[in-house]
Each structure stands twice: as C-alpha cells, then as structure tokens.
C-alpha positions in Angstrom: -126.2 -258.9 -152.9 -127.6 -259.2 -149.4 -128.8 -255.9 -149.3 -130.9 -256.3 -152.7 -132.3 -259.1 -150.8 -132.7 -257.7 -147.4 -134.3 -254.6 -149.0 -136.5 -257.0 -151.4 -137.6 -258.6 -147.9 -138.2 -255.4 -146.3 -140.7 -254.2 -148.8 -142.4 -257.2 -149.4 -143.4 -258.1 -145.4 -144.1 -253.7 -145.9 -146.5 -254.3 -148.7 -148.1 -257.6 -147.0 -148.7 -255.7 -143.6 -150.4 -252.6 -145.6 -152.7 -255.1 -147.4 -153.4 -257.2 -144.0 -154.4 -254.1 -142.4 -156.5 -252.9 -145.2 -158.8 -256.1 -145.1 -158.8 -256.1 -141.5 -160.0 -252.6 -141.1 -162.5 -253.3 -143.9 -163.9 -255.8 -141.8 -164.3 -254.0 -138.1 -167.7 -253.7 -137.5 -168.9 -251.8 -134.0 -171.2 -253.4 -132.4 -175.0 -252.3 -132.3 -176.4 -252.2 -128.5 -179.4 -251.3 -127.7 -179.7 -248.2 -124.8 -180.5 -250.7 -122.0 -177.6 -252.7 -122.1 -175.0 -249.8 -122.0 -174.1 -249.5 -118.0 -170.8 -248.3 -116.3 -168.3 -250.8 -117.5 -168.8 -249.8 -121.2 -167.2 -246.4 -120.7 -164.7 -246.1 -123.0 -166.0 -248.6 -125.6 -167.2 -247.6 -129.4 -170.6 -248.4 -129.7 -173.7 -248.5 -132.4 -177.1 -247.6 -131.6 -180.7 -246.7 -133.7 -183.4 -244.5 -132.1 -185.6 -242.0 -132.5 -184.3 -238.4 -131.5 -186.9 -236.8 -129.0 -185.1 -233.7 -128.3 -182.6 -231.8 -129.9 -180.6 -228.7 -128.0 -178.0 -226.7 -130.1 -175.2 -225.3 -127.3 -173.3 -223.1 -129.7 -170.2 -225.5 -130.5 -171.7 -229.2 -129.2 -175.3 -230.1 -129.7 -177.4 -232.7 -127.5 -179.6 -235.0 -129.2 -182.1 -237.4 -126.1 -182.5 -240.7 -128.8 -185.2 -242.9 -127.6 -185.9 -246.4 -128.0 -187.9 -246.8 -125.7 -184.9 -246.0 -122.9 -183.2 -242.5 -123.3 -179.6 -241.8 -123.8 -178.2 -238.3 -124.6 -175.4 -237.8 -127.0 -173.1 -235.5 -127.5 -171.8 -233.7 -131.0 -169.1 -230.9 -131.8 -170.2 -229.5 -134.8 -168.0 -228.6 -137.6 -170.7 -226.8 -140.0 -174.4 -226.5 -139.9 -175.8 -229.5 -138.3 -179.6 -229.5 -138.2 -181.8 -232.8 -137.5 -185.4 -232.4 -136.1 -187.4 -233.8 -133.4 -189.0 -237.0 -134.7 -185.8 -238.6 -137.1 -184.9 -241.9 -136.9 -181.0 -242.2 -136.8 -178.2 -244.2 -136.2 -175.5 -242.9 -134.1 -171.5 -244.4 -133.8 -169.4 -242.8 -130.9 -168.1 -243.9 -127.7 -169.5 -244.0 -124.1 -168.8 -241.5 -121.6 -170.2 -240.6 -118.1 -170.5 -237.0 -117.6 -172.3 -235.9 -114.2 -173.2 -239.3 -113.2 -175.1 -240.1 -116.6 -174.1 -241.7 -119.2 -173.8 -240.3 -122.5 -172.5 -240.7 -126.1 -169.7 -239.1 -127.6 -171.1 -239.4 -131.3 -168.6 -239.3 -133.5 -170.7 -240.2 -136.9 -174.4 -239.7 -137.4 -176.8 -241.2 -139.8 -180.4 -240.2 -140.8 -182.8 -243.6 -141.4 -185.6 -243.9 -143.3 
C-alpha cells in the first residue's frame, strides 16, 4: 500500500511541477531596451529591441543587420534558409548581447518584421 501512495505522490508533485513551469514560461517576458542603454555589463543578458535596419550585409552563413534608432547596434544572424529583409524595415529583434572586437553586438536569435 505505501508504494501506490508513494507512486500516487510522485506523479502528482510531477504533474504540479509541469503545469507550474508551463504558466511561468508563459509569462517570461524579455525586456525591451532601447540601443543606448545596453553597455558592457549586459553581456550575456537576453534582450528586446525595435529599430529600423539601415544596412544589411549577407556573409554567406551569418548576416549583419546595423538597426537604428537613432543609436546603432549591429546584430548578428546564422541563417538556416533564405533570409532576406531590406534596407528601410522596421523590426523587432530578441537575442542576447555580445562584444565581439570591442563593439557590442546582438546575437539575434528571433526576428520580427513591424509594420
């Protein structure tokens, strides 16, 4: 009989931790920054940002976007298939920070077109 109700136990606090986790994950948000508030001690943090891409340079495997706002930040994407946003588009990016040469940069890990 204890083992029904150690096994009972077991799966309930199992189902209650998959559920918890669900709604927490649900509710992450990243935070939004704008380009003049990142700095040196955000490396390593997930960020948010909206701009305007000014340039857009295709490297074979990685492509650099320079998004404006009015400061410029470049960020970094691995392509998987054909990527292909022009000069102009208004997007919102989601990645982490990195430093690369001395600059900082985006590692953009999701990329969204805005109206």
């Amino acid at each position: 009989m204890e083992e029904k109700s150690l096994l009972r136990l077991a799966l309930i606090c199992s189902l209650v931790g998959i559920i918890a986790l669900f709604f927490i994950s649900e509710n992450m948000e990243i935070k939004e920054k704008n380009i003049n508030e990142i700095n040196k001690d955000n490396i390593g943090e997930d960020i948010k940002i909206k701009g305007i891409v000014s340039k857009s340079t295709d490297k074979g495997k990685i492509i650099l976007l320079d998004i404006v706002q009015p400061e410029t930040v470049t960020v970094v994407l691995f392509k998987d298939s054909d990527f292909n946003i022009s000069t102009g588009t208004k997007v919102e990016i989601t990645g982490e920070i990195d430093e690369f040469n001395g600059q900082l940069e985006i590692i953009g890990n999701e990329v969204k077109t805005l109206n």
